[in-house]
Backbone bond lengths (Angstrom), bond angles and torsions (degrees), N, CA, C in turn:
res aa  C-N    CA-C-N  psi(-1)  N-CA   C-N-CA  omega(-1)  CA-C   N-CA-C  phi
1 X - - - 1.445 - - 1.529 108.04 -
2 X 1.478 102.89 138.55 2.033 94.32 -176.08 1.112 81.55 -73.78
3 X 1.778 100.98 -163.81 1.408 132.54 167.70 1.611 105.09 -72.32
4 X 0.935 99.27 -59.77 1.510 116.94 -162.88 1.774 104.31 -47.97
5 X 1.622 123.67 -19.65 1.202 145.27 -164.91 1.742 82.07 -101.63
6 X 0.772 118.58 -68.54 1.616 139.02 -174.79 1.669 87.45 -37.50
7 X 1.563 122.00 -75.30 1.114 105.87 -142.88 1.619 95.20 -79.32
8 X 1.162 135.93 -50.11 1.633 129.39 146.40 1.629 108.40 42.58
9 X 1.699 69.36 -97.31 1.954 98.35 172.49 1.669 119.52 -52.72
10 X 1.388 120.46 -25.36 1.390 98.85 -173.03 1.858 101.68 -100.58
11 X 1.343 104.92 4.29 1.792 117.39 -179.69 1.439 89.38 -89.65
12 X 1.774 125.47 -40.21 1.383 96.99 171.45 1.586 147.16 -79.33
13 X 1.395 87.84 -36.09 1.611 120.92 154.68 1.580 95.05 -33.97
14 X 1.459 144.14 -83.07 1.025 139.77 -163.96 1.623 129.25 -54.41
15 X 1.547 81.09 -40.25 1.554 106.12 167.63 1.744 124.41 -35.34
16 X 1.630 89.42 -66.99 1.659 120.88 174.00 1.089 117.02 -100.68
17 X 1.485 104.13 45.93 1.467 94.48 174.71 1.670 111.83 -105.68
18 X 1.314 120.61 135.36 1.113 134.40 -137.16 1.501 142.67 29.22
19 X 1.521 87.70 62.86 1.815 116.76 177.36 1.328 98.08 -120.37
20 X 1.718 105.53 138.63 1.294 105.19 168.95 1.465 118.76 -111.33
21 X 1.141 136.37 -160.51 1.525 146.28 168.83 1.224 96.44 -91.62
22 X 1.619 120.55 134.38 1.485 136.94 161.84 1.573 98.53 -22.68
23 X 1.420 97.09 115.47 1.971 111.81 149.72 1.560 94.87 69.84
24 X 1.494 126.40 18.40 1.820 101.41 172.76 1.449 101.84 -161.36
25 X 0.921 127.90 174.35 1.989 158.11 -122.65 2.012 94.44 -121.95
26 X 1.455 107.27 -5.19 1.838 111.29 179.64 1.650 95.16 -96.03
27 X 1.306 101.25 130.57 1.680 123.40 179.47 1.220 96.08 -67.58
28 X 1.306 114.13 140.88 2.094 128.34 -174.20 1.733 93.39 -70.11
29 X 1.167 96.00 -17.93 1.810 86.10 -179.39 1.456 119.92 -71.48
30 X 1.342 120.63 -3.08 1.166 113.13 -170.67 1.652 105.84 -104.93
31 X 1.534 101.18 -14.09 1.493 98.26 160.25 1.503 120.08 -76.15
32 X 1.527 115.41 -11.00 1.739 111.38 162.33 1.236 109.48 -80.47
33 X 1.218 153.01 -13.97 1.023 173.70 155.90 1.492 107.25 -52.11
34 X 0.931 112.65 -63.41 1.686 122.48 165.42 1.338 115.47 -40.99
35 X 1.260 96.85 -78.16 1.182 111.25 176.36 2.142 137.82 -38.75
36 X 1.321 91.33 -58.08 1.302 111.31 136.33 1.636 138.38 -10.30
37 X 1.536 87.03 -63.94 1.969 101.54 172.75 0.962 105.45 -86.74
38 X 1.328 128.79 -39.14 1.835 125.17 -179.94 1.688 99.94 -68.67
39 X 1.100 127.87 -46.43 1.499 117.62 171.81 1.136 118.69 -49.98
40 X 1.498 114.37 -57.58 1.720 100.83 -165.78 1.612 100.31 -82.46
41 X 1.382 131.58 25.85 1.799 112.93 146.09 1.444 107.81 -92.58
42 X 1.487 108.40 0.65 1.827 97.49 179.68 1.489 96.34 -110.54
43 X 1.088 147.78 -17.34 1.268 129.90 -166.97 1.925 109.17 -153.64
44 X 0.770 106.39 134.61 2.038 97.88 165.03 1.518 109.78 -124.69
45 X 0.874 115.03 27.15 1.664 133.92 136.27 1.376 126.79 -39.63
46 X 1.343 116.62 61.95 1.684 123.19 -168.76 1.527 109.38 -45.79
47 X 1.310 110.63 -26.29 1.940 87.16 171.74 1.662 92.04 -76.33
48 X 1.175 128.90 -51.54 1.653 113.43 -154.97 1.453 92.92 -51.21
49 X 1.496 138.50 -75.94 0.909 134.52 164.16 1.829 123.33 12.96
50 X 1.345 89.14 -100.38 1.898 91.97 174.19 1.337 111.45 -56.75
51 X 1.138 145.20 15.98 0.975 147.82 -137.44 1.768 102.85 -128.57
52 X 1.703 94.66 -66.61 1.153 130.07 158.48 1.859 112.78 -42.93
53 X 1.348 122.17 -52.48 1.034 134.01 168.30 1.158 129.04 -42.64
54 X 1.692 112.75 -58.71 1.195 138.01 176.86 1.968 107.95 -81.59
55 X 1.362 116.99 9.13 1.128 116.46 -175.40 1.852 129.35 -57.57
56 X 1.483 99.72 -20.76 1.341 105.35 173.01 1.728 102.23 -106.22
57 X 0.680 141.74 -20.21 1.577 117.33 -151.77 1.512 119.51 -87.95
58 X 1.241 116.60 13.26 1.892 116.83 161.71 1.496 82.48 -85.95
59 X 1.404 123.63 -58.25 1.631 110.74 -167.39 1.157 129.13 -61.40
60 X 1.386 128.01 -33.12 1.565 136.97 -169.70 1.772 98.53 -103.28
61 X 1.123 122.33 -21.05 1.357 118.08 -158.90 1.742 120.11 -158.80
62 X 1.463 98.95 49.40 1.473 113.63 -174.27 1.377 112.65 -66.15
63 X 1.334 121.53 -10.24 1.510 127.63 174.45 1.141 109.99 -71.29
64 X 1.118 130.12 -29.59 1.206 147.37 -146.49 1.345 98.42 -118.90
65 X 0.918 150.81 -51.77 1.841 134.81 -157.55 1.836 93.60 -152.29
66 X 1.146 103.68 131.36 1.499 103.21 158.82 0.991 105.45 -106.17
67 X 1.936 103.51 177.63 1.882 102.39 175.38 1.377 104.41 -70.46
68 X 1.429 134.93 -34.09 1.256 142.04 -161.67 1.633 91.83 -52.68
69 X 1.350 106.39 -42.83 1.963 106.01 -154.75 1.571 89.22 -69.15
70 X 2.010 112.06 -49.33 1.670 99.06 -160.26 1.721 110.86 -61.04
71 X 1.898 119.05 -42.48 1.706 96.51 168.72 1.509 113.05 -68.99
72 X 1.070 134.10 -17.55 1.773 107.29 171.10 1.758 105.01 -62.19
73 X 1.101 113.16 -42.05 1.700 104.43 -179.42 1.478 115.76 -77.29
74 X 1.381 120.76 -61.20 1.293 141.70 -161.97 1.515 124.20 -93.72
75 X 1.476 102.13 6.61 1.676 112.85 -164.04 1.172 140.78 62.48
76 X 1.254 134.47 170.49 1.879 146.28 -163.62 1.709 102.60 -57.82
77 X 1.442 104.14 -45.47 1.775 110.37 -173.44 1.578 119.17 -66.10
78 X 1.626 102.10 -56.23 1.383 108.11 176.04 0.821 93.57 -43.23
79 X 1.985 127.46 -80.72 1.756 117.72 -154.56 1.500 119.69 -35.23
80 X 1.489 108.00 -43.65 1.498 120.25 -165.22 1.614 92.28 -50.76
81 X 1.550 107.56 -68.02 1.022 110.63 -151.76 1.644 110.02 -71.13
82 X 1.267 128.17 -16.46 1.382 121.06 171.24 1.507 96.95 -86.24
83 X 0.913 166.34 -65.07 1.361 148.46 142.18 1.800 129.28 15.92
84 X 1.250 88.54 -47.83 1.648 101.34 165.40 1.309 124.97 -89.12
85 X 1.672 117.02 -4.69 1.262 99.71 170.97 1.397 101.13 -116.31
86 X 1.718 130.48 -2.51 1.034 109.79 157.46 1.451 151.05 -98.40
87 X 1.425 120.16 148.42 1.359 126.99 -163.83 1.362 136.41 -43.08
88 X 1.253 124.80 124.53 1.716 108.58 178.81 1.553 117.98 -83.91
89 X 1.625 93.45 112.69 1.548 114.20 -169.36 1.180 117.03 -79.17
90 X 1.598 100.18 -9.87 1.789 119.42 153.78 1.527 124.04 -43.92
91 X 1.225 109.50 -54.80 1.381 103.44 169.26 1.369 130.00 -102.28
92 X 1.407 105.68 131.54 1.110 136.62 -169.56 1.575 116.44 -18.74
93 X 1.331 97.70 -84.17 1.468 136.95 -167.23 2.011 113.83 -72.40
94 X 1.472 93.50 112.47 1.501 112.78 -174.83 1.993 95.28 -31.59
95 X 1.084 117.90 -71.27 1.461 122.14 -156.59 1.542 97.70 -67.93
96 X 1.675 119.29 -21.63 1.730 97.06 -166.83 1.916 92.76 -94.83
97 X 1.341 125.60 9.05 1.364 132.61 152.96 1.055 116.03 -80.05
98 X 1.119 121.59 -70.93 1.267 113.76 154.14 2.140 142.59 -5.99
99 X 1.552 90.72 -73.46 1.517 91.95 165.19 1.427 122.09 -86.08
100 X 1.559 120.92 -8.80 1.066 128.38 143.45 1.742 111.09 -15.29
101 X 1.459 97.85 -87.93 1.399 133.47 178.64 2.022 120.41 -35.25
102 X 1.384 81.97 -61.68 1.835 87.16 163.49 1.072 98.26 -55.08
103 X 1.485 125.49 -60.09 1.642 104.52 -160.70 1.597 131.09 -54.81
104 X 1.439 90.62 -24.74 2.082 98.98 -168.53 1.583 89.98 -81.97
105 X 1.877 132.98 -30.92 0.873 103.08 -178.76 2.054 129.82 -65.55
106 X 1.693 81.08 -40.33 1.699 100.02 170.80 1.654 110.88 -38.71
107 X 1.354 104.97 -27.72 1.842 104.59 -172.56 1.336 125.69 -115.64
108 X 1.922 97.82 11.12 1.566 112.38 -172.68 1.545 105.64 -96.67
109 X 1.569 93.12 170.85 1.805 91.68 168.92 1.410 113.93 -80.30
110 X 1.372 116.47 -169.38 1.359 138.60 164.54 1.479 117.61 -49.23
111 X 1.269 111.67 -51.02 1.589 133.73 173.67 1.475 113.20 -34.04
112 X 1.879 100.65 -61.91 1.271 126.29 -176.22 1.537 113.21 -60.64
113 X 1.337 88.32 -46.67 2.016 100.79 -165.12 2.118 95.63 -70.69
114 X 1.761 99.50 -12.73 1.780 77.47 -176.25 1.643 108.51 -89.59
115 X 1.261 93.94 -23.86 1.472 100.32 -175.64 1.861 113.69 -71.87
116 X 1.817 111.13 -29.18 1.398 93.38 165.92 1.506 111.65 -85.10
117 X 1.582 117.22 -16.79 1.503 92.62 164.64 1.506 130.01 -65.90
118 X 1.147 121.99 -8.61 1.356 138.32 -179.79 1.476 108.59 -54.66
119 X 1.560 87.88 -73.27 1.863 120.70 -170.87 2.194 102.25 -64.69
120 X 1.307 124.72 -37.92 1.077 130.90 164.32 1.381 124.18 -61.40
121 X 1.049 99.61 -50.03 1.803 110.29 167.82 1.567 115.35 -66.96
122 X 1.411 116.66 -30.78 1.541 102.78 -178.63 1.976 113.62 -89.40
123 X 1.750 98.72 -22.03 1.325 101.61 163.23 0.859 112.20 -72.39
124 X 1.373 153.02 -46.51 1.576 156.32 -173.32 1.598 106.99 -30.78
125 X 2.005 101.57 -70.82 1.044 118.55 -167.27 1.814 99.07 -70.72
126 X 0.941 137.61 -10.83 1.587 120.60 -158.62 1.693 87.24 -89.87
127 X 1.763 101.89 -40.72 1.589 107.30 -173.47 1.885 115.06 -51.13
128 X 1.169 109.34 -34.60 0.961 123.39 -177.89 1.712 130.68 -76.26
129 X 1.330 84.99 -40.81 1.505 91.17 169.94 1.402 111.62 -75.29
130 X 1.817 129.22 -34.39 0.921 143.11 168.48 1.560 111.54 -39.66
131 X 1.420 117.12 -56.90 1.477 147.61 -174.67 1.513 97.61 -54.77
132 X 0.839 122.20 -54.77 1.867 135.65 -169.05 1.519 109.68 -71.21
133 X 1.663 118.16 -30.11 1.320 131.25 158.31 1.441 114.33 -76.21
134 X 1.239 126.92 -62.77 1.764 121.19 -176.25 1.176 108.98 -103.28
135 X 1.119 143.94 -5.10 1.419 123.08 -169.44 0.994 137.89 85.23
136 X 1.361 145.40 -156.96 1.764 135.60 160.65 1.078 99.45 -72.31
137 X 1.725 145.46 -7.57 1.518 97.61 144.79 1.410 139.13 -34.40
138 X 1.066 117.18 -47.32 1.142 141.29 158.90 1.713 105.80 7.72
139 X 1.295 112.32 -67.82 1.314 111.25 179.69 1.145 120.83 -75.41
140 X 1.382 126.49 -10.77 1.741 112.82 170.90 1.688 108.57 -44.56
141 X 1.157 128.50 -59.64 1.401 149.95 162.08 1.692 96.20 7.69
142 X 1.259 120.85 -54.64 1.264 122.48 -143.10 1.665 106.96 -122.44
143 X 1.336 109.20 152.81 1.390 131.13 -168.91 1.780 113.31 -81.61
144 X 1.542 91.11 22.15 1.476 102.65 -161.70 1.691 104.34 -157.36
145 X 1.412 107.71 -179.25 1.561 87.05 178.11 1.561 95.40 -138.76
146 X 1.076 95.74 -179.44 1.452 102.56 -163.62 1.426 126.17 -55.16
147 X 1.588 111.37 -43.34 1.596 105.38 161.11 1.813 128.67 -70.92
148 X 1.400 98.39 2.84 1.267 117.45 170.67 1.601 109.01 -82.81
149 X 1.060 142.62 -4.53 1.425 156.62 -139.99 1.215 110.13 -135.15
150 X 1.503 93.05 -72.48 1.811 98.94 159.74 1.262 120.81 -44.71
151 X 1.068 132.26 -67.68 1.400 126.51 154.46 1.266 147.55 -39.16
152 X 1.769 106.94 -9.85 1.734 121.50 175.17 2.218 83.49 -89.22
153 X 1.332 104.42 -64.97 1.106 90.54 -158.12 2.000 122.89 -76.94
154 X 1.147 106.83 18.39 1.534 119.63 155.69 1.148 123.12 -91.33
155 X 1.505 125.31 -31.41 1.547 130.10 179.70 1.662 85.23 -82.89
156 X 1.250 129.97 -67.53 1.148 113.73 179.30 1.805 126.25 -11.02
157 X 1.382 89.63 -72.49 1.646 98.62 -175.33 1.788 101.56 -72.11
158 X 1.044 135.97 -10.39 1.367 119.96 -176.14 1.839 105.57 -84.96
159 X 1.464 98.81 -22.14 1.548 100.52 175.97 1.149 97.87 -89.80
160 X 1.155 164.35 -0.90 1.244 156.24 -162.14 1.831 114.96 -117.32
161 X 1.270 109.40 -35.39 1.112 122.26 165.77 1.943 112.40 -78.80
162 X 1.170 117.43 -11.90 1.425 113.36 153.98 2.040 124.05 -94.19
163 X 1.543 85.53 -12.30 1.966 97.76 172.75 1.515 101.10 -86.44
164 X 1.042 138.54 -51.80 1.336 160.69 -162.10 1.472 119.40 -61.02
165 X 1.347 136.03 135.52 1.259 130.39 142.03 1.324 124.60 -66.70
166 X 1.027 146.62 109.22 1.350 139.31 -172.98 1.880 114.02 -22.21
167 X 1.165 123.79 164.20 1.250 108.54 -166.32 1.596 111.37 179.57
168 X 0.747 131.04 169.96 1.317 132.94 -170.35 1.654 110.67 -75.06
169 X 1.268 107.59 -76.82 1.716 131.05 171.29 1.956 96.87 -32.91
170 X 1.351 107.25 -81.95 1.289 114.92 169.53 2.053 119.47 -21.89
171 X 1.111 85.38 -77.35 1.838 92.58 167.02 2.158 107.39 -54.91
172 X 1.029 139.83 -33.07 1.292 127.40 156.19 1.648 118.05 -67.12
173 X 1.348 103.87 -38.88 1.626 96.94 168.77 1.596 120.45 -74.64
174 X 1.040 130.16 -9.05 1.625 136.60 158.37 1.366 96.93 -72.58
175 X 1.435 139.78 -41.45 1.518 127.84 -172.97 1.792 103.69 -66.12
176 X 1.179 94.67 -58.56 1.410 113.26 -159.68 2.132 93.34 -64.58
177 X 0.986 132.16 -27.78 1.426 133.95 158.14 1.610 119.53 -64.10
178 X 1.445 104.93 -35.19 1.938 112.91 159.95 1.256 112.44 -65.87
179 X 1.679 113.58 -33.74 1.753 99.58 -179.85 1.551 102.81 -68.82
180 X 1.272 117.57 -61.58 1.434 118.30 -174.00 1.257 118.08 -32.46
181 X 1.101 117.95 -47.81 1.392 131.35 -176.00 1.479 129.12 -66.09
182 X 1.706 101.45 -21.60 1.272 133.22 167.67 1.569 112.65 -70.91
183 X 1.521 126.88 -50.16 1.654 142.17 -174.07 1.280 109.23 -45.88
């Protein structure tokens, strides 16, 4: 691992530090962590990488890091690219964030589309395993409801499988979008 990967992680670590995952007692850091390993089987592209890492923290933790701080540390690309995968907290409304979101992927690169398959794929599976423990509680958690979900993470993969080379990770995140879809 460089430094530059190294220090990444301890800008996020700091970032999220004491954030948890929707509705439970697991530190949000371990979804960078997640995320992380599902990235580097799609790319070894050290900006996608830190990039990938740093993927939440203008959104979850704007007190804490601006984009200005990640290109003074991390350079022009990272920012870009954490910039592009995060959400506009501008608008209001769950679904107009939402298609917000499809849209930048529909108009992003490869880079972009691996890093939200990354971050999609590790929420998918956490949702799921979550799901298999409580049940449709499950959706209190969220600012949305459950067929609202199903539907973020199917448009998801339908844009992604036209950004994408076919791929391993990719083909488990189409499964893991059939379970959901199944609940």
């Amino acid at each position: 691992m460089s430094d530059r990967l190294f220090h990444a992680i301890n800008v996020a670590a700091v970032a999220h530090d004491g954030q948890y995952r929707k509705g439970s007692a697991v530190p949000y850091f371990s979804h960078i962590c997640g995320v992380l390993f599902v990235l580097a089987q799609l790319s070894t592209d050290e900006d996608v990488l830190v990039a990938g890492v740093l993927h939440d923290v203008i959104e979850d933790a704007p007190e804490k890091t601006s984009l200005a701080e990640i290109e003074a540390e991390f350079g022009g690309r990272v920012a870009q690219l954490v910039a592009a995968v995060t959400k506009d907290e501008a608008l209001a409304d769950w679904q107009d964030r939402a298609n917000a979101y499809i849209s930048m992927i529909e108009n992003a690169d490869s880079d972009v589309a691996c890093i939200v398959l990354a971050d999609k794929f590790h929420n998918l599976h956490s949702i799921l395993a979550d799901h298999a423990k409580c049940g449709e509680r499950l959706w209190e958690r969220f600012n949305s409801t459950k067929q609202q979900q199903q539907w973020w993470y199917a448009q998801v993969l339908q844009v992604l499988k036209s950004k994408l080379d076919p791929n391993p990770m990719l083909d488990e995140y189409e499964r893991l979008v059939a379970r959901l879809l199944e609940l």
